[in-house]
C-alpha positions as CSV (number, residue, x, y, z in Angstrom):
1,X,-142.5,-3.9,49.0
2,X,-141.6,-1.0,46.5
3,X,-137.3,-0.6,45.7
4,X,-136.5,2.0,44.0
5,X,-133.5,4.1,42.3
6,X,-133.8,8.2,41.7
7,X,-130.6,10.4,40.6
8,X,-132.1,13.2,42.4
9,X,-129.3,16.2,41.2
10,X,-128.8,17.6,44.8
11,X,-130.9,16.5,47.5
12,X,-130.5,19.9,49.4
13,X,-132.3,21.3,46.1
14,X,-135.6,18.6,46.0
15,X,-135.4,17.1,49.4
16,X,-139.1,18.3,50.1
17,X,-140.3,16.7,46.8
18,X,-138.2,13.4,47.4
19,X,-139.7,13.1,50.7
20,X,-143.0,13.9,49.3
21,X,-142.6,11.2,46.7
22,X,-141.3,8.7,48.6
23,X,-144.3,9.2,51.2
24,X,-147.1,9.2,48.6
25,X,-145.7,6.9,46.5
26,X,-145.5,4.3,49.3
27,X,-141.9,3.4,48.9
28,X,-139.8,1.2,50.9
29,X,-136.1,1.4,50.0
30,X,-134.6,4.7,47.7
31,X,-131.3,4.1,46.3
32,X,-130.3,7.5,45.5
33,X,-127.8,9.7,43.1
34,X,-125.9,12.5,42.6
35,X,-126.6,13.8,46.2
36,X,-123.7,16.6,45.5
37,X,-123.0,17.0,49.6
38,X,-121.6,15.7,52.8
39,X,-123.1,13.4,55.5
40,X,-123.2,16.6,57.3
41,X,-124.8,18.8,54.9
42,X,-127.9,15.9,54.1
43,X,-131.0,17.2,55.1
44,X,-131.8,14.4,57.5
45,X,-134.7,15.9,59.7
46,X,-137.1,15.5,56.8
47,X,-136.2,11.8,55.8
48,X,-136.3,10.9,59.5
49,X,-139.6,13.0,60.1
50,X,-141.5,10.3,57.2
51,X,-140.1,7.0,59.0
52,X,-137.2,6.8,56.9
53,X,-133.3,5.7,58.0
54,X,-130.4,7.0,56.0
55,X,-127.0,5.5,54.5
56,X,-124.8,8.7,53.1
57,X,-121.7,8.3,51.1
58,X,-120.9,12.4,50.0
59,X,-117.5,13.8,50.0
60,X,-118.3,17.2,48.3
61,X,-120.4,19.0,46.1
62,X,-119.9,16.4,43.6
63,X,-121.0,12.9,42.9
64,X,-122.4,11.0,46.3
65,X,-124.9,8.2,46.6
66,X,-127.3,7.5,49.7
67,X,-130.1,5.5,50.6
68,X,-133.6,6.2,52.2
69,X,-134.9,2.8,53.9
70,X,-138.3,2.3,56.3
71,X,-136.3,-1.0,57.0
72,X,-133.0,-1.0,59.1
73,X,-129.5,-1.3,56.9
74,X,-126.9,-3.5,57.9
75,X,-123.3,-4.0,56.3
76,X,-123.0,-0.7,54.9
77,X,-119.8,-1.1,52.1
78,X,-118.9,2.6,50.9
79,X,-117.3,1.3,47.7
80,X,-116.4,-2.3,46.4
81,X,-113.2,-4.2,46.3
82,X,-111.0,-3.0,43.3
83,X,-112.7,0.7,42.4
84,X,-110.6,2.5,40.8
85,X,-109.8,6.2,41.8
86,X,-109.7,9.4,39.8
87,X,-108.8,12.9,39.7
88,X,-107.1,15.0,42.8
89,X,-107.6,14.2,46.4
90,X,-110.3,16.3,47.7
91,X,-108.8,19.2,50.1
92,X,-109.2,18.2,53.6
93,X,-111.3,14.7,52.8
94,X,-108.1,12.9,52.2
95,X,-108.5,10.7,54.7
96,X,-111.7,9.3,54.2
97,X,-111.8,9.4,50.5
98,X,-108.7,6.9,50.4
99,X,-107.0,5.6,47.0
100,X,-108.5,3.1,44.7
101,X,-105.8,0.2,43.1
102,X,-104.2,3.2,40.4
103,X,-103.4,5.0,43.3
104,X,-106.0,7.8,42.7
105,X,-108.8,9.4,44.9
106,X,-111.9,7.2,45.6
107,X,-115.0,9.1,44.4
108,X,-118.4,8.9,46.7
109,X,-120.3,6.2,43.9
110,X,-121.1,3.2,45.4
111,X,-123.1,2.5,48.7
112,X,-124.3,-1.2,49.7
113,X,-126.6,-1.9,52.0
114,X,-128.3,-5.0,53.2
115,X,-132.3,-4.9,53.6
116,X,-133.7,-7.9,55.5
117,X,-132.1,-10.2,53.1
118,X,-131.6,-8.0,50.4
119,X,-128.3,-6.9,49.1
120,X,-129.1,-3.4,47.8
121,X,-125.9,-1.0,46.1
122,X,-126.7,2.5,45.3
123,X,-124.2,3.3,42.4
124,X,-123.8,6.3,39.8
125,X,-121.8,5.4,36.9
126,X,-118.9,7.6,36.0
127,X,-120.0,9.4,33.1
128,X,-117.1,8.8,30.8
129,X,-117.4,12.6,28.9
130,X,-116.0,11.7,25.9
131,X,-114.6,8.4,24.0
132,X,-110.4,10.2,24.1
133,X,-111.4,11.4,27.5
134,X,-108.9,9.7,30.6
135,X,-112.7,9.6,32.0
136,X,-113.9,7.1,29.4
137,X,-111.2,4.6,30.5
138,X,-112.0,5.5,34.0
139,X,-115.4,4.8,33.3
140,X,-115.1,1.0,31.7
141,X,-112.7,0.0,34.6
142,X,-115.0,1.2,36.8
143,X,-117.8,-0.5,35.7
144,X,-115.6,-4.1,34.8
145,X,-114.3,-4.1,39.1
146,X,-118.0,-3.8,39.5
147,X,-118.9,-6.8,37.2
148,X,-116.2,-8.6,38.5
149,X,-117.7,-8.1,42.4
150,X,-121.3,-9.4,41.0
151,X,-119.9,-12.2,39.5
152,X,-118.3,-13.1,42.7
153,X,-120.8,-11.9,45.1
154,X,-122.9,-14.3,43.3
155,X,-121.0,-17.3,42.9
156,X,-120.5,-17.1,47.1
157,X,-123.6,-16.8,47.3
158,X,-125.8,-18.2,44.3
159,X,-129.3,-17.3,46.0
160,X,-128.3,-13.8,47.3
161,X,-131.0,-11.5,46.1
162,X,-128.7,-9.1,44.9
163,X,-129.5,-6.0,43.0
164,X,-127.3,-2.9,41.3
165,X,-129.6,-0.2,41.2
166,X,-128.3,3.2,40.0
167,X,-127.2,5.9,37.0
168,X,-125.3,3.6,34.8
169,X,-124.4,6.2,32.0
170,X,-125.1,3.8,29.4
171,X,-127.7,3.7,27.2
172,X,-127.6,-0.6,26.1
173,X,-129.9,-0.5,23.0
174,X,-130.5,2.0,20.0
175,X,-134.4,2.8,21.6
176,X,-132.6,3.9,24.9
177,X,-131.4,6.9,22.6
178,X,-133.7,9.5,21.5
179,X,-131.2,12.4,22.3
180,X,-130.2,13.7,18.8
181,X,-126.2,15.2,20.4
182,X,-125.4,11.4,20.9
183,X,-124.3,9.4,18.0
184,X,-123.8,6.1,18.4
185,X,-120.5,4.9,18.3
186,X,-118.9,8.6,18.7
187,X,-120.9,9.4,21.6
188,X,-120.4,8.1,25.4
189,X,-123.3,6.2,26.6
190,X,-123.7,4.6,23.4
191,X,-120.4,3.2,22.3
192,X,-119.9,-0.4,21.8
193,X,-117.3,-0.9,24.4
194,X,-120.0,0.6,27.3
195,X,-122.8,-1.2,25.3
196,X,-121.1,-4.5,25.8
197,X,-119.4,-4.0,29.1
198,X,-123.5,-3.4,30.3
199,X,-124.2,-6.3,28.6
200,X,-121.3,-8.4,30.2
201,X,-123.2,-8.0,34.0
202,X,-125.7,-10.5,32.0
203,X,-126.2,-13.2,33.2
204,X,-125.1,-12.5,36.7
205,X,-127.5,-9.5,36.6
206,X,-130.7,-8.5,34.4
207,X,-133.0,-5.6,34.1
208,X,-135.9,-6.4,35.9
209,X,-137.7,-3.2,34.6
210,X,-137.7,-3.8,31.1
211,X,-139.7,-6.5,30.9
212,X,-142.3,-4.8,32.0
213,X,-141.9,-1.2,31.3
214,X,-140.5,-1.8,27.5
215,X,-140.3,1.6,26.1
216,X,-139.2,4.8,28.5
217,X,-137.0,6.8,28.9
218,X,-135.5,7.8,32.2
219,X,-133.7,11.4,31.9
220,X,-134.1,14.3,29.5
221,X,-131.4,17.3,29.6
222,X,-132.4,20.3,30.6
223,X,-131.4,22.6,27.4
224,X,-133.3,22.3,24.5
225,X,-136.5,21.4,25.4
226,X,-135.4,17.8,25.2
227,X,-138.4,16.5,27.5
228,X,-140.7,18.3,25.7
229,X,-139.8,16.8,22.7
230,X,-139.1,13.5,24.6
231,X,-135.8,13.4,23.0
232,X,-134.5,11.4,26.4
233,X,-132.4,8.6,27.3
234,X,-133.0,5.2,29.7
235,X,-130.1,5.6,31.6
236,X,-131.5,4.6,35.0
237,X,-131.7,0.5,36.1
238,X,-132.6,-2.2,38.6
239,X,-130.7,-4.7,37.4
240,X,-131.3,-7.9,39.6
241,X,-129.5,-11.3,40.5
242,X,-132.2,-14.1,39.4
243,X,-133.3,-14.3,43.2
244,X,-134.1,-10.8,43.1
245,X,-135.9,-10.5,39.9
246,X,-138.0,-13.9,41.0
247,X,-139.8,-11.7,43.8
248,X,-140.2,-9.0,41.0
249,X,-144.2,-8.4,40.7
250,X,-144.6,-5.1,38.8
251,X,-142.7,-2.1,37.5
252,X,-142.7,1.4,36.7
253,X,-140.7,4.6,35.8
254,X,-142.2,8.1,36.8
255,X,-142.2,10.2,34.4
256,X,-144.5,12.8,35.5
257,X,-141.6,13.7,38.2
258,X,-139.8,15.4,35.3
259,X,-142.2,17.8,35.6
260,X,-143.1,20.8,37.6
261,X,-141.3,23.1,39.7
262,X,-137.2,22.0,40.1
263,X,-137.2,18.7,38.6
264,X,-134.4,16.8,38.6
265,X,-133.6,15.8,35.1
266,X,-133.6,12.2,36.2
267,X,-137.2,10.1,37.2
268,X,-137.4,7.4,39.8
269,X,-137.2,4.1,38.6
270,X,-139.3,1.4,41.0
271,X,-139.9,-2.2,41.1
272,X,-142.5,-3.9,43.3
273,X,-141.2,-7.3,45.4
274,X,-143.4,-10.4,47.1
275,X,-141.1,-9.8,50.5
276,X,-143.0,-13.4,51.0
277,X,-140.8,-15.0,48.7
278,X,-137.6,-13.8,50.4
279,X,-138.8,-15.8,54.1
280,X,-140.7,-14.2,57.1
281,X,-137.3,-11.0,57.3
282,X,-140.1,-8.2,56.8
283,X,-143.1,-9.9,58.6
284,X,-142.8,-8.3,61.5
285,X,-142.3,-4.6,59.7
286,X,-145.3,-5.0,57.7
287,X,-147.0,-5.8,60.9
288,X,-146.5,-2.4,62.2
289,X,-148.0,1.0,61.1
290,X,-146.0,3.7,59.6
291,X,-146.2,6.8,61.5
292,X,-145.6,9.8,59.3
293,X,-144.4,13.7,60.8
């Protein structure tokens, strides 16, 4: 069973090549980001065409997360308990963007989902623009109600195979930098406060990518050439409960999806699961054929 996570920069810009990767690439679940639209405006024919369900949490052209699942999704939570809120109220989506606890807007970044008995969140990291930036602050307490909802999801629940898939904006260790505008500790995404908030989700959460895939990189900016001179950051991560990262058999991050026509400036990151180990939930969907349009 492949899981993966893919800030695709505007679905209604690369849904044919999502859909194209997801089918060739024989993936199960796609927790995506930065969707940038509406439920309304998601180009759903083309998912649904290649056997795929949908999850959408978009307000506007903005932000959003969604997920793409061959499996049926249950106890869909469009945010977490505590996130906070930022910014101005989105004209006319007042009422379902709501207020986080500071009494500001809700922004469209977390989706969960559960899987069979997987429990799956989509989630794209505020980006935190600069360290004197209001969205800096945003950005840590953001990221600390999250930690604090792991901790607890997992002490409910200490076998829940859990995982936090998603942008996270942070860049954890020096070789997860090789974008020459960032300096570490001036630079977002490589300050020590976001460095050890990241490290903080350990160990109620781990990357179960880089122990296999060590040295990657998961976006390169569009100016400069950066991907051409690899000068990229590992920004992108599965990071698993310890019953999620037990069914964890292989790994991968596609790099050759930075290239070609349109790319986003993200690439999918993917982890393989033994759905064995997790009882008989998907026996019966790996029993029946795909059909593809």
């Amino acid at each position: 069973m492949r899981i993966a996570t893919w800030n695709v920069n505007s679905i209604r810009t690369r849904a044919p090549r999502v859909v194209d990767w997801l089918v060739r690439e024989d993936i199960d679940v796609l927790a995506m980001q930065e969707i940038k639209c509406k439920p309304e405006q998601f180009p759903v024919e083309l998912f649904e065409q290649a056997g795929y369900h949908l999850e959408i949490h978009g307000l506007n052209q903005w932000n959003g997360v969604a997920f793409a699942s061959r499996h049926e999704m249950t106890d869909v939570s469009r945010g977490f308990e505590g996130m906070p809120g930022f910014g101005k109220p989105i004209k006319g989506q007042e009422a379902v963007q709501g207020e986080g606890p500071n009494g500001l807007p809700l922004e469209a970044r977390a989706l969960g989902v559960t899987v069979g008995d997987l429990r799956l969140w989509s989630l794209y990291v505020p980006n935190g623009r600069s360290l004197d930036d209001p969205h800096f602050a945003y950005k840590l307490e953001w990221l600390q109600a999250l930690r604090n909802n792991a901790e607890r999801w997992i002490s409910e629940n200490p076998e829940l195979p859990l995982a936090l898939m998603g942008d996270w904006n942070i860049a954890p260790f020096a070789a997860d930098m090789g974008d020459p505008t960032f300096t570490e500790g001036l630079s977002t995404h490589v300050s020590p406060d976001e460095r050890s908030m990241f490290a903080s989700f350990s160990p109620t959460v781990q990357d179960v990518v880089r122990p296999l895939v060590p040295e990657e990189f998961t976006f390169w900016d569009y100016k400069a050439g950066r991907f051409q001179k690899n000068e990229g950051m590992r920004i992108d991560f599965i990071m698993g409960s310890q019953a999620f990262a037990d069914t964890v058999t292989a790994a991968s991050i596609h790099r050759e999806e930075r290239k070609g026509d349109g790319p986003s400036d993200h690439v999918p990151v993917v982890c393989d699961i033994d759905p064995t180990l997790l009882g008989d939930t998907f026996e019966d969907d790996y029993d029946r054929p795909m059909i593809f349009g």
